[in-house]
FIBA-517156 format. One record per residue: residue number from 0; x, y, z of N, C-alpha, C in turn. Coordinates in nm, 4 decimals, padded with zeros to 6 digits. Each point is the difference from the previous one (the first is absolute). Layout:
BEGIN
(rec NUM, (X, Y, Z), (X, Y, Z), (X, Y, Z));
...
***
This chain:
BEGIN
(rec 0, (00.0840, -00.1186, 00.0000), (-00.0840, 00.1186, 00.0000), (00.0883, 00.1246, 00.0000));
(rec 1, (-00.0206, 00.1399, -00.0470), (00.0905, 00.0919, -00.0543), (-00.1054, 00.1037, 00.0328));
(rec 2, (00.0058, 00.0995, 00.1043), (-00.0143, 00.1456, -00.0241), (00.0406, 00.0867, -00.0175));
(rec 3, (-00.0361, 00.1111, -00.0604), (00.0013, 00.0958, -00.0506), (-00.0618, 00.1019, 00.0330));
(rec 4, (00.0878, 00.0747, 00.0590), (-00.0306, 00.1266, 00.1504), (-00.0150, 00.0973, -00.1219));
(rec 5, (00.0346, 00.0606, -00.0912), (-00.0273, 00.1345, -00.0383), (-00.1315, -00.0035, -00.0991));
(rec 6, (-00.0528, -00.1589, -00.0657), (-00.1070, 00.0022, -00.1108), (-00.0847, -00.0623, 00.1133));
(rec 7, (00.0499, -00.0338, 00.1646), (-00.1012, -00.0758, 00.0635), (-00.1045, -00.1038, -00.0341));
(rec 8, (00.1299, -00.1069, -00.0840), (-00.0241, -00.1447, -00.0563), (00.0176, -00.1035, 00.0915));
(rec 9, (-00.0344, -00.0859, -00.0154), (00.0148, -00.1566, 00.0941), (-00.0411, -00.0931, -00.1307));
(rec 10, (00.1201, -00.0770, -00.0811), (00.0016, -00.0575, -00.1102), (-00.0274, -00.1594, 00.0911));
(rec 11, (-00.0775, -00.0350, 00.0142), (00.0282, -00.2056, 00.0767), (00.0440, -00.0536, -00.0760));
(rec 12, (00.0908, -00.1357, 00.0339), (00.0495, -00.0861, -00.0885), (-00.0531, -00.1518, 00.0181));
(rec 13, (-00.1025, 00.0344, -00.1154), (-00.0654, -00.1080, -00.0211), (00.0492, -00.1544, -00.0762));
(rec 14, (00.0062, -00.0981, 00.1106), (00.0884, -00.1192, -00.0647), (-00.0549, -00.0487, -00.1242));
(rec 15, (00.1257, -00.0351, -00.0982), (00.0183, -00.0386, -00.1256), (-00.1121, 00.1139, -00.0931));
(rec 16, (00.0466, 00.1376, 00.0310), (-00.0137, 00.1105, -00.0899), (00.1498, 00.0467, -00.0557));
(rec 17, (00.0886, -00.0499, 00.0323), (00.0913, 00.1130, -00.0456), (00.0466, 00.0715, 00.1141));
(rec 18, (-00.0243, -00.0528, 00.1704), (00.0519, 00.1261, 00.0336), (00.1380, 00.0019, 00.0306));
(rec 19, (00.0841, -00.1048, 00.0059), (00.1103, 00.0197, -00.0352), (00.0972, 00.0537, -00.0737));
(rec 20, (-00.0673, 00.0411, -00.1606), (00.0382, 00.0542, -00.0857), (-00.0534, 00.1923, 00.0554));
(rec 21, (-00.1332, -00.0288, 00.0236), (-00.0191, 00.1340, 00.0447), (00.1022, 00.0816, 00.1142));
(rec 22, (-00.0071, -00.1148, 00.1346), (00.1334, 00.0646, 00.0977), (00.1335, 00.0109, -00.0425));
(rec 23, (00.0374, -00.0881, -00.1151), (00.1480, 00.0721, -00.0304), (00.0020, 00.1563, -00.0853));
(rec 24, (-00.1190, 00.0289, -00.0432), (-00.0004, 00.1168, -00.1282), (-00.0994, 00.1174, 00.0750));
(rec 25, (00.0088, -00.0461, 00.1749), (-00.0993, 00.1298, 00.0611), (00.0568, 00.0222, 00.1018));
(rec 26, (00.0623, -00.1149, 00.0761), (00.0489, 00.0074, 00.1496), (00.0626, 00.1105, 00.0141));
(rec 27, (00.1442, 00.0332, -00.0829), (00.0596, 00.1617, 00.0015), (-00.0371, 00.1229, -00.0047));
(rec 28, (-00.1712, -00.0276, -00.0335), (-00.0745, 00.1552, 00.0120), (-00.1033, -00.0572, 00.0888));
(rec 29, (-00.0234, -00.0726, 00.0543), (-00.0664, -00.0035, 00.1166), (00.0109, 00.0384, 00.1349));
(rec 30, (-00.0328, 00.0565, 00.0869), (00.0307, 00.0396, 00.1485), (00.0074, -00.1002, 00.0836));
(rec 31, (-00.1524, -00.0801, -00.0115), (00.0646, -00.0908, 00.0679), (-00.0158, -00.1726, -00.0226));
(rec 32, (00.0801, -00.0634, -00.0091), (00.0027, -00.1342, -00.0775), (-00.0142, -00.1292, 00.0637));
(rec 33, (-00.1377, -00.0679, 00.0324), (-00.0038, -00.1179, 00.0224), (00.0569, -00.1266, -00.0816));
(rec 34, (00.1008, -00.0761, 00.0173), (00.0295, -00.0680, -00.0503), (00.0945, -00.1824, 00.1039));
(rec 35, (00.0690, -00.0326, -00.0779), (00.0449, -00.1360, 00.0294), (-00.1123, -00.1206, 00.0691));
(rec 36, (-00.0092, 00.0006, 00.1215), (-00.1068, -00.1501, 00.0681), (-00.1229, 00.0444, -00.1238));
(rec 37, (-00.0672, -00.1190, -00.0136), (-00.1190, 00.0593, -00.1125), (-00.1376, 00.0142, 00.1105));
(rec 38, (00.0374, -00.0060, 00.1086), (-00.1390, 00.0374, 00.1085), (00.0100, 00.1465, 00.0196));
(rec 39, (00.1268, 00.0668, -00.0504), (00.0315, 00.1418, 00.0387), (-00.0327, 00.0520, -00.1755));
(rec 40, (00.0969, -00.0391, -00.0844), (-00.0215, 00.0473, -00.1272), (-00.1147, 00.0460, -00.0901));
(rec 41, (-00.1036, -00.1505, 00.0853), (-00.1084, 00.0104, -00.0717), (-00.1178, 00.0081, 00.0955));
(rec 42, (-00.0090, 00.1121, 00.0478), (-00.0638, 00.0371, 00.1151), (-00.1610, 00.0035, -00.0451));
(rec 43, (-00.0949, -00.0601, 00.1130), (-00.1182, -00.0102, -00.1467), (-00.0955, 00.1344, 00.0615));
(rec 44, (-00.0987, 00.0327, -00.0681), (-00.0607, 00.1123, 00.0333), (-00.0662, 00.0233, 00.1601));
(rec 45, (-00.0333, -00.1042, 00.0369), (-00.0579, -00.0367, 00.1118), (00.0999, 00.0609, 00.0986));
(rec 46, (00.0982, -00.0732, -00.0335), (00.1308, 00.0209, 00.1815), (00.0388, 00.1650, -00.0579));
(rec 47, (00.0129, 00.0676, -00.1709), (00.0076, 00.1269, 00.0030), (-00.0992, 00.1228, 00.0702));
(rec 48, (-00.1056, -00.0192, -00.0298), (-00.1083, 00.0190, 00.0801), (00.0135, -00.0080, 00.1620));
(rec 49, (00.0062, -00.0869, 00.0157), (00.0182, -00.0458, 00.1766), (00.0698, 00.0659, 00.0728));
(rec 50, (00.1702, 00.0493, -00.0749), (00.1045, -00.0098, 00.0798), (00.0785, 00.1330, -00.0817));
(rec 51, (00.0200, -00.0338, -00.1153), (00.1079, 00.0889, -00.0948), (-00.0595, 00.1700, -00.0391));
(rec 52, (-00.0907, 00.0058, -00.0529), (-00.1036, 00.0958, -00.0261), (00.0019, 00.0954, 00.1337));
(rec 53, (-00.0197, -00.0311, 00.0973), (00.0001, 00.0806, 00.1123), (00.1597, 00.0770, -00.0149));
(rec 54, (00.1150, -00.0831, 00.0088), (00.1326, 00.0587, 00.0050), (00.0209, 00.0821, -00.0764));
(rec 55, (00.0197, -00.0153, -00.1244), (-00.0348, 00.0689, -00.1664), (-00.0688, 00.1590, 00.0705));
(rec 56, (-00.1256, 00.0151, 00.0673), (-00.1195, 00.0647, 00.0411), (00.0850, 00.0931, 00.0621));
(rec 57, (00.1273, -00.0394, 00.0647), (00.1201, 00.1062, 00.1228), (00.0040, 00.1175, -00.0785));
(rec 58, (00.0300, -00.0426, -00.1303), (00.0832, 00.1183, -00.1295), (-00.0914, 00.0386, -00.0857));
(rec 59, (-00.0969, -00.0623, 00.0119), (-00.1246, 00.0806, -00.1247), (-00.1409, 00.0028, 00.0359));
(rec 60, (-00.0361, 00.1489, -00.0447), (-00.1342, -00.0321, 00.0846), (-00.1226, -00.0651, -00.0903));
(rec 61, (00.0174, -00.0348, -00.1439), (-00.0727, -00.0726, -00.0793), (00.0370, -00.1400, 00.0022));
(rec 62, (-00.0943, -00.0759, 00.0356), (00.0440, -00.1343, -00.0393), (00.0499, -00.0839, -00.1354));
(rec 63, (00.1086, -00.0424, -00.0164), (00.0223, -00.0155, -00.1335), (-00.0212, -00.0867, -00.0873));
(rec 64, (-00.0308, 00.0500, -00.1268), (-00.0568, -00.0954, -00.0869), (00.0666, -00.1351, -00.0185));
(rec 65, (-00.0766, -00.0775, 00.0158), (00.0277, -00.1685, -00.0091), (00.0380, -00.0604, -00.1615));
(rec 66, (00.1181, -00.0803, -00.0558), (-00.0382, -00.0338, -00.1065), (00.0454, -00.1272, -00.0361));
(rec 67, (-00.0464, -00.0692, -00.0744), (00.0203, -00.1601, -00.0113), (-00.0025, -00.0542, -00.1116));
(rec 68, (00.0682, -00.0835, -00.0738), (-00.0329, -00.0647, -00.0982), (-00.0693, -00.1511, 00.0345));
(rec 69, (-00.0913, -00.0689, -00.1243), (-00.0569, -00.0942, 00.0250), (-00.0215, -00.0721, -00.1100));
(rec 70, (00.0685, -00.1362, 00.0115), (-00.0148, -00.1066, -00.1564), (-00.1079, -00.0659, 00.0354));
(rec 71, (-00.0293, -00.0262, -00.1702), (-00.1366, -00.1083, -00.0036), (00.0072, -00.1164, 00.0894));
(rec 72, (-00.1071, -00.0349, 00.0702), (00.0680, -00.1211, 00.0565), (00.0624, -00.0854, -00.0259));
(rec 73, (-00.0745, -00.0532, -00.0976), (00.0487, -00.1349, -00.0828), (00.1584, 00.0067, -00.0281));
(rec 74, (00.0552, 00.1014, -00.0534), (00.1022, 00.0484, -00.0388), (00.1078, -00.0021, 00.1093));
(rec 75, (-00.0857, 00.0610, 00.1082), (00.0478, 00.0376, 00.1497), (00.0740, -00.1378, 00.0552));
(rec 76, (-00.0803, -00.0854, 00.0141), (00.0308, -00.1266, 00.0352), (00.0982, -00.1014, -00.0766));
(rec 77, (-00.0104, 00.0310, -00.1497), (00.0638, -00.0768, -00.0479), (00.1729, 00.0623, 00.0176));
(rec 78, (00.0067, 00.1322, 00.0453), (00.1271, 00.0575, 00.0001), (00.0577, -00.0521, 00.1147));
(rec 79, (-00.0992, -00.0629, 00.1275), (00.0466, -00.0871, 00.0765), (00.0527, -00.0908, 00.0270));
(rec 80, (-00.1158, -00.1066, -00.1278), (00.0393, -00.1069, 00.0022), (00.1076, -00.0380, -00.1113));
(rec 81, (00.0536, 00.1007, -00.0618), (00.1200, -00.0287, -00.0675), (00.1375, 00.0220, 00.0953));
(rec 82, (-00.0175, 00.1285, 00.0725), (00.1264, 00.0313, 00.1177), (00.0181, -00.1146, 00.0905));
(rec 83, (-00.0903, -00.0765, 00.0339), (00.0047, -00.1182, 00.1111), (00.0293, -00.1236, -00.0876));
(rec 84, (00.0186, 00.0258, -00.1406), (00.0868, -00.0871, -00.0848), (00.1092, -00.0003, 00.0254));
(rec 85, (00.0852, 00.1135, 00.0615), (00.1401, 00.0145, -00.0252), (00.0772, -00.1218, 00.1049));
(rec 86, (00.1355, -00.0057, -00.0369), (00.0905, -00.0775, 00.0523), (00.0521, 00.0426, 00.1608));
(rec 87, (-00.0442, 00.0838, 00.0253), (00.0335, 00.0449, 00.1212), (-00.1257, -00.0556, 00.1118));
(rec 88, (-00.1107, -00.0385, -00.0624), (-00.0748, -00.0588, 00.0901), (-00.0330, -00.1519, 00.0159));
(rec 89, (00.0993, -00.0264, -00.0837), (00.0009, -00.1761, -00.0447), (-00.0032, -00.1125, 00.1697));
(rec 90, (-00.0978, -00.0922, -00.0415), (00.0181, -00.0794, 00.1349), (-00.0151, 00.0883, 00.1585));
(rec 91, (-00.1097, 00.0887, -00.0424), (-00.0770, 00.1174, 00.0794), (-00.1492, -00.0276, -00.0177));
(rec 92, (-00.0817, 00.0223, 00.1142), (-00.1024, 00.0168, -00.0015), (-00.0713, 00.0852, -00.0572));
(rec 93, (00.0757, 00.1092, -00.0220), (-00.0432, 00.0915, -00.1075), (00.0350, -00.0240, -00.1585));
(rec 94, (00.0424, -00.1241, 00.0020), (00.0286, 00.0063, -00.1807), (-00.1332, -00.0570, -00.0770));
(rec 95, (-00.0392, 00.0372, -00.1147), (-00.0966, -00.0105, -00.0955), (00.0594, -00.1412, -00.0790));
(rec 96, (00.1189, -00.0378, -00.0135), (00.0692, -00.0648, -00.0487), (-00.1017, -00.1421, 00.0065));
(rec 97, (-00.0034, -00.0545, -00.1600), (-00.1010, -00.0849, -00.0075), (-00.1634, -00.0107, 00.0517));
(rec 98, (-00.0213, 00.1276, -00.0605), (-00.1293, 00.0748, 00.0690), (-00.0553, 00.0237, -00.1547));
(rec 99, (-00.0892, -00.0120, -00.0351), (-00.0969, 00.1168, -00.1226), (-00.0786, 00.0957, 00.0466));
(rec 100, (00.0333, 00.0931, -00.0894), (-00.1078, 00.0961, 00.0444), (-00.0904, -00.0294, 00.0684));
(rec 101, (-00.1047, -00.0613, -00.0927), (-00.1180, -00.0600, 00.1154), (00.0427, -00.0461, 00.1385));
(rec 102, (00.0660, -00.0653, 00.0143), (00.0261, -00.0347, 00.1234), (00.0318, 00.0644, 00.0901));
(rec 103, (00.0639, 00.1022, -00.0177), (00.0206, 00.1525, 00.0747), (-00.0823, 00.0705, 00.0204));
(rec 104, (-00.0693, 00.0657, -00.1171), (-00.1453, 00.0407, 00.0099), (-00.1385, -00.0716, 00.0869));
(rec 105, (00.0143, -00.1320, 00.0227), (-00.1268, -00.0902, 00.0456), (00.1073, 00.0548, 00.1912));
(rec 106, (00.0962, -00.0508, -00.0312), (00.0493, 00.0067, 00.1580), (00.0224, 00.1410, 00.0648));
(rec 107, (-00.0186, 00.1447, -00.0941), (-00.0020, 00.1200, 00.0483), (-00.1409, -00.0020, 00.0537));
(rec 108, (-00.0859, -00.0311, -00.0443), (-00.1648, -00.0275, -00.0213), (-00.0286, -00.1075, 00.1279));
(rec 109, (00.0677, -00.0055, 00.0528), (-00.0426, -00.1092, 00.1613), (-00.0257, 00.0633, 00.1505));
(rec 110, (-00.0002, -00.0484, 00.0649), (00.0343, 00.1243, 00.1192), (00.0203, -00.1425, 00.1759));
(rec 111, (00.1123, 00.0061, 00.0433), (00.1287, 00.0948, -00.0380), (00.0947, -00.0540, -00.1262));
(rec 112, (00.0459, 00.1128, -00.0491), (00.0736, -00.0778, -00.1287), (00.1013, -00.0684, 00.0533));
(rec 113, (00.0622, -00.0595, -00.1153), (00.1477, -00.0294, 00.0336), (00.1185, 00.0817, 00.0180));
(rec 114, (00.1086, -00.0409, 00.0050), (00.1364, 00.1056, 00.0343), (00.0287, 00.0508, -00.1640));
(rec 115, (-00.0091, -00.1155, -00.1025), (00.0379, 00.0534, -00.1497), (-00.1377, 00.0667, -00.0469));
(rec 116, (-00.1347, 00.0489, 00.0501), (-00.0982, 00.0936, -00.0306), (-00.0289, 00.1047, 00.1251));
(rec 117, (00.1081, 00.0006, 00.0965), (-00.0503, 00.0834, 00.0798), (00.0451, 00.1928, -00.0389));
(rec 118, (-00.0334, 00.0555, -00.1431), (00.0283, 00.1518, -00.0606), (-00.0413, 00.0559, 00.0683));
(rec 119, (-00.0985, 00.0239, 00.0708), (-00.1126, 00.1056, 00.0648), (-00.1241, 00.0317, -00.1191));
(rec 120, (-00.0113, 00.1455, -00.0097), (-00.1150, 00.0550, -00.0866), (00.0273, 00.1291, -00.0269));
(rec 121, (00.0197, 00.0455, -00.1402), (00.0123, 00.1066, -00.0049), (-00.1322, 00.1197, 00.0842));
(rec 122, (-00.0864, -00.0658, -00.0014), (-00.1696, 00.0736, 00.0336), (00.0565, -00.0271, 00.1801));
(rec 123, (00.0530, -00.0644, 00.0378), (00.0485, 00.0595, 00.0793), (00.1081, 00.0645, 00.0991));
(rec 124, (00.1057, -00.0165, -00.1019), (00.1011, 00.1082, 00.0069), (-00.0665, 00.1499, 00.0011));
(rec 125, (-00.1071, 00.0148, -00.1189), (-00.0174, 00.1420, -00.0511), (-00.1015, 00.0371, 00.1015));
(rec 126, (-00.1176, -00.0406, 00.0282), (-00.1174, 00.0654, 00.0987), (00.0573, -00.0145, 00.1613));
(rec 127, (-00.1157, 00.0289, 00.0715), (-00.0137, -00.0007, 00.1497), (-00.1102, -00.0618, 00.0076));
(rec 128, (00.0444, -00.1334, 00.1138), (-00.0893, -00.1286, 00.0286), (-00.1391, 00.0710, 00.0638));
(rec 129, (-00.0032, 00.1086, 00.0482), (-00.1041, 00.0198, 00.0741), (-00.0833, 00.1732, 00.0135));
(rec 130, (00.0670, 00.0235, -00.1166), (-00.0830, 00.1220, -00.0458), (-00.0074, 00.0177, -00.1570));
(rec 131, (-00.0395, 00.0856, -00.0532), (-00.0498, -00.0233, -00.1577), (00.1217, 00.0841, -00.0589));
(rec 132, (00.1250, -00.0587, 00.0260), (00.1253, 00.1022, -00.0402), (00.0903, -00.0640, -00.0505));
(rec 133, (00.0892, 00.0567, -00.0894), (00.0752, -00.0245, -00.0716), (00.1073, 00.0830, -00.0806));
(rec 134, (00.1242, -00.0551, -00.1004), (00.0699, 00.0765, -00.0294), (-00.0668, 00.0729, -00.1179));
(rec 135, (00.0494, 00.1915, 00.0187), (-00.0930, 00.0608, -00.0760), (-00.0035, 00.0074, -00.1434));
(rec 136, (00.1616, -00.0064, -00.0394), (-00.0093, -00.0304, -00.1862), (00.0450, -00.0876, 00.0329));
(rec 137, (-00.0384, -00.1059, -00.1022), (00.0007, -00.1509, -00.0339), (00.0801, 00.0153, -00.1558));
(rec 138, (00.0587, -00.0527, -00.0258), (00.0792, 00.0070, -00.1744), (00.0363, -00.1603, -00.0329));
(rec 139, (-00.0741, -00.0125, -00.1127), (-00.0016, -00.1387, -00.0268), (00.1512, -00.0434, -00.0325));
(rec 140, (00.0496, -00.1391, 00.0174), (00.1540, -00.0067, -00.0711), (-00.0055, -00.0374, -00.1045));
(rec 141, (-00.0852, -00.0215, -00.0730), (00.0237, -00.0164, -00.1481), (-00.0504, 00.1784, -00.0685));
(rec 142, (00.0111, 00.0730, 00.1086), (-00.0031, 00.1573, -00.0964), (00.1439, 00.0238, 00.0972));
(rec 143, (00.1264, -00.0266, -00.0367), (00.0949, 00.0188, 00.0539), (00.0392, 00.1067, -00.0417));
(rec 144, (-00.0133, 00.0252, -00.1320), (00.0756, 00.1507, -00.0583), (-00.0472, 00.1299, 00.0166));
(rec 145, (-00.1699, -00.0420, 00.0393), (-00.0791, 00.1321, 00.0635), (00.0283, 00.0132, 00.1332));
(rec 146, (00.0267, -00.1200, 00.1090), (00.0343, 00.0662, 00.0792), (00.1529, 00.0424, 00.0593));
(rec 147, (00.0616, -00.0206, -00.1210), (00.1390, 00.0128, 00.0463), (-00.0078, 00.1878, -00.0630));
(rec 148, (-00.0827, 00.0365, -00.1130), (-00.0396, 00.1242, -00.0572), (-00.0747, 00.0924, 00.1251));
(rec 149, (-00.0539, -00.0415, 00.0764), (-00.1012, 00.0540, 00.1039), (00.1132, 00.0530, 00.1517));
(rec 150, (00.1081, -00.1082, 00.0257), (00.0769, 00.0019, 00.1120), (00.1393, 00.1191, -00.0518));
(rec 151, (-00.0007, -00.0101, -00.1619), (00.1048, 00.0735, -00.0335), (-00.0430, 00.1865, 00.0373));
(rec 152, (-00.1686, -00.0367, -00.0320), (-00.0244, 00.1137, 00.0283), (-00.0243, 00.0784, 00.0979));
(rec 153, (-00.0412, -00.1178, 00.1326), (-00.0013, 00.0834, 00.1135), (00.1117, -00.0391, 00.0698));
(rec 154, (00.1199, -00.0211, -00.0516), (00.1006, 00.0184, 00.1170), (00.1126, 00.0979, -00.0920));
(rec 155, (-00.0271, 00.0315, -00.1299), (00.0646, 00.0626, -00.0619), (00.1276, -00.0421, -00.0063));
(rec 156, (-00.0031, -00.1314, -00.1106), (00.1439, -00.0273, -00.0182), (-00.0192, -00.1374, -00.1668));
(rec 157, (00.1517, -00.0216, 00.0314), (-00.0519, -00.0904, -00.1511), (00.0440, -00.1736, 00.0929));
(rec 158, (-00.0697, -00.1102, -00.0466), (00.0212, -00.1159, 00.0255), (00.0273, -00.0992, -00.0525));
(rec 159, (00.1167, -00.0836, 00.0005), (00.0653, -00.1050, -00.0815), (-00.0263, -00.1136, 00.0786));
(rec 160, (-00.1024, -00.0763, -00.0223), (-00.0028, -00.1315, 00.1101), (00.0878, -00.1248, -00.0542));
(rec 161, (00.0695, -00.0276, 00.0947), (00.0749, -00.1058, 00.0234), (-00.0776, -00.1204, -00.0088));
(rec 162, (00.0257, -00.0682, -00.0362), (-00.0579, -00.1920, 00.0008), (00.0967, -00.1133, 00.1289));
(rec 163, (-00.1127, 00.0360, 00.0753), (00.0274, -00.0889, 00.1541), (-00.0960, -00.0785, 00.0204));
(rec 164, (00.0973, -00.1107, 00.1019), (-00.1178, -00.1186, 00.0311), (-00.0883, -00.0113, -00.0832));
(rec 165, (00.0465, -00.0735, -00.1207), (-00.0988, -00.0375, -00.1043), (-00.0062, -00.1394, -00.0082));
(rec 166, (-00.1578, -00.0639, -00.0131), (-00.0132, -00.1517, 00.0290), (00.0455, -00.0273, -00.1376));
(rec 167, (00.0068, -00.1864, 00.0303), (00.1093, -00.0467, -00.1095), (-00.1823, -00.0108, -00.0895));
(rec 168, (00.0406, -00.0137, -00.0748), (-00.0443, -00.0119, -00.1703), (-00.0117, -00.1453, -00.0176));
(rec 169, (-00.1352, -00.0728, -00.0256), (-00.0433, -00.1334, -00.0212), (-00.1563, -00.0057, -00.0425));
(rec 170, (-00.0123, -00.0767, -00.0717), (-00.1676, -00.0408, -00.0267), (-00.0718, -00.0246, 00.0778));
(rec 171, (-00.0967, 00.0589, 00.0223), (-00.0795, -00.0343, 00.1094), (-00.1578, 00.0689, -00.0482));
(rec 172, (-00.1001, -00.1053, 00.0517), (-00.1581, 00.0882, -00.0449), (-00.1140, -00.1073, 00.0835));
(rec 173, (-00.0855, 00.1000, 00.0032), (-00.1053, -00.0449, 00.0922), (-00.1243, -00.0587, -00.0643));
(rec 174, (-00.0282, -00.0915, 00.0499), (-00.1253, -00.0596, -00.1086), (-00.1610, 00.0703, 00.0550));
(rec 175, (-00.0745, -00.0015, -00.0961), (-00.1160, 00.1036, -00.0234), (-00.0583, -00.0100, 00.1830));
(rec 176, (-00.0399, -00.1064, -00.0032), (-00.0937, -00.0597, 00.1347), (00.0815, 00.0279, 00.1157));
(rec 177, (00.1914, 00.0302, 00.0080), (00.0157, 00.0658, 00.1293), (-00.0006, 00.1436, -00.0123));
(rec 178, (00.0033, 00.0531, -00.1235), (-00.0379, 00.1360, -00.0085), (-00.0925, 00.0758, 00.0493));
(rec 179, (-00.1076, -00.0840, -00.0179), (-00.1341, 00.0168, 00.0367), (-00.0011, 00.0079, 00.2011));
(rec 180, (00.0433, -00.1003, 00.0186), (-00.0079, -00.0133, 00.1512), (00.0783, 00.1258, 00.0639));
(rec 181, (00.1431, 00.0401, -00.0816), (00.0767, 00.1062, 00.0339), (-00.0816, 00.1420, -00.0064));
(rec 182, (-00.0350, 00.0289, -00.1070), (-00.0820, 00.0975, -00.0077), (-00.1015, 00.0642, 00.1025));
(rec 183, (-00.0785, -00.1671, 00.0968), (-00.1175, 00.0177, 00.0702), (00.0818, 00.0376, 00.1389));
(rec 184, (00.1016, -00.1171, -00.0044), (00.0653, 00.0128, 00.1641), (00.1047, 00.1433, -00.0005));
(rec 185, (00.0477, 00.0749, -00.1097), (00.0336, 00.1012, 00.0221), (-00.0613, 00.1454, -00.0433));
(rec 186, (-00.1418, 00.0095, -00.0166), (-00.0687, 00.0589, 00.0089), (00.0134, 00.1730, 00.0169));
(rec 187, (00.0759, 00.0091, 00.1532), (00.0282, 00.1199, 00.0247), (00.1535, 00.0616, -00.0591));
(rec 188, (00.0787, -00.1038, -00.0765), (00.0947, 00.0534, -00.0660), (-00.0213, 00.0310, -00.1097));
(rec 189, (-00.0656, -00.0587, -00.0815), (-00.0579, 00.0202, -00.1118), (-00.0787, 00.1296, -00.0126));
(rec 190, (-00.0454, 00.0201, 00.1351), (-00.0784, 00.1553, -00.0083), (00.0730, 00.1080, -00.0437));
(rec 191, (00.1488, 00.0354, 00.0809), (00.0701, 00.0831, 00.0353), (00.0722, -00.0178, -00.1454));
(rec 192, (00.0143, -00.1217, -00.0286), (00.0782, 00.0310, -00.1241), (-00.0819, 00.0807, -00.1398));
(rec 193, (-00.0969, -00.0689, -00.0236), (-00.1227, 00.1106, -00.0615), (-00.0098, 00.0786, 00.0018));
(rec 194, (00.0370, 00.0708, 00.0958), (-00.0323, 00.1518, 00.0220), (00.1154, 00.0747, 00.0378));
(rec 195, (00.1186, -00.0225, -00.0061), (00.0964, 00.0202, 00.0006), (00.0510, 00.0714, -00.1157));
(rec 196, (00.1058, 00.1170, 00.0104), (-00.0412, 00.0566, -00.1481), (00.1310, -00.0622, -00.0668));
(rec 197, (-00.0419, 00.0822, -00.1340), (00.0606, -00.0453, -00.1131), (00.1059, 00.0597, -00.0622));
(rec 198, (-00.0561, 00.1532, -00.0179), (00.0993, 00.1044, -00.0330), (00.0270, 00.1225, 00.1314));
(rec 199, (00.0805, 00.0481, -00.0615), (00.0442, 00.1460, 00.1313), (-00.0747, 00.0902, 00.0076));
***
C-alpha cells in the first residue's frame, strides 16, 4: 500500500494486480510505503479503515481517496493458480502442481479450502465486512493503460512499469459448468469488477 500526502492518495495493493510492478515504479514518490510481509503490503481495506486511515487523519484533514485495481475473477484466480505452479512451492501444500484448473477452482469453491486454494477474495480485500463501504475508484486491470494514464495524472509524473512477480505461463482453462458455479459463488466479485471503471 503507497500514500501519497500531497494528491492525498492511498493506492492498495491488490494481490496478483501488478502491485509489485506498481511498488517498484511508485514507492520513490510515495510518502509512505507499505511493503515486504504481504499482511503489511497488502493491507486490505477493512484493517485500513480500522487502524491506518485514522493515522493518515494526524496530517490531513480530508480523508484520502482510496484506490484499487481489480481483475476479472476468472482471470484473477487463474493468475493464482499458475504462481502456485512455480518451483518454489514444489512438495508444499500450497503447490497447484498436478492440479487442473478445475480442480483449483472446485477446491477455492469449498469452505474451508485447502492450503493450495486458500487466495482470499478480492471483494474482500476491497469492501468493509460490516458497513456498505469500499475502495472509492475501482480501475479494472485489464484497462491498465487508462489507469496507469489517470495515476500519471494525478500524481503528475510519467510511468515506466517494470514486469515483477509474474506467474509462469502454461495452459490452463476452466470448463463451462465450473464457470457457472464460479460466477454464482463469487457473485460479489463479479459485482465490483463490473462496475469498476474502464477508462480515466
Amino acid at each position: 500500500m503507497l500514500y501519497f500526502e500531497k494528491q492525498n492518495i492511498v493506492l492498495f495493493a491488490t494481490p496478483k494486480t501488478a502491485s509489485t510492478s506498481l511498488e517498484a515504479a511508485l514507492a520513490p514518490l510515495a510518502d509512505v510505503v507499505l511493503q515486504g510481509d504481504p499482511r503489511i503490503k497488502h493491507c486490505t481495506f477493512h484493517r485500513y479503515k480500522w487502524r491506518f486511515e485514522k493515522f493518515l487523519m494526524i496530517f490531513t484533514r480530508t480523508p484520502p481517496e482510496t484506490v484499487a485495481l481489480i481483475r476479472e475473477p476468472e482471470d484473477w484466480l487463474n493468475s493464482w493458480f499458475r504462481f502456485r505452479h512455480g518451483d518454489w512451492l514444489n512438495d508444499t501444500p500450497r503447490s497447484t502442481r498436478g492440479k487442473s484448473f478445475d480442480e483449483f477452482v472446485d477446491a477455492y469453491l469449498t469452505d474451508p479450502k485447502p492450503a493450495f486454494a486458500a487466495v482470499g477474495s478480492q471483494a474482500a480485500f476491497l469492501t468493509h465486512p460490516m458497513r456498505d463501504d469500499q475502495v472509492q475508484t475501482l480501475f479494472r486491470y485489464d484497462a491498465m493503460p487508462e489507469f496507469l494514464a489517470w495515476l500519471q495524472d494525478r500524481l503528475g509524473c510519467t510511468l515506466d512499469l517494470p514486469q515483477k512477480n509474474v506467474s509462469p505461463q502454461m495452459e490452463s482453462s476452466l470448463s463451462d459448468g465450473m464457470r457457472r458455479r464460479l460466477v454464482e459463488g463469487c457473485a460479489r466479485d463479479y459485482a465490483l469488477y463490473e462496475n469498476a471503471r474502464r477508462t480515466a
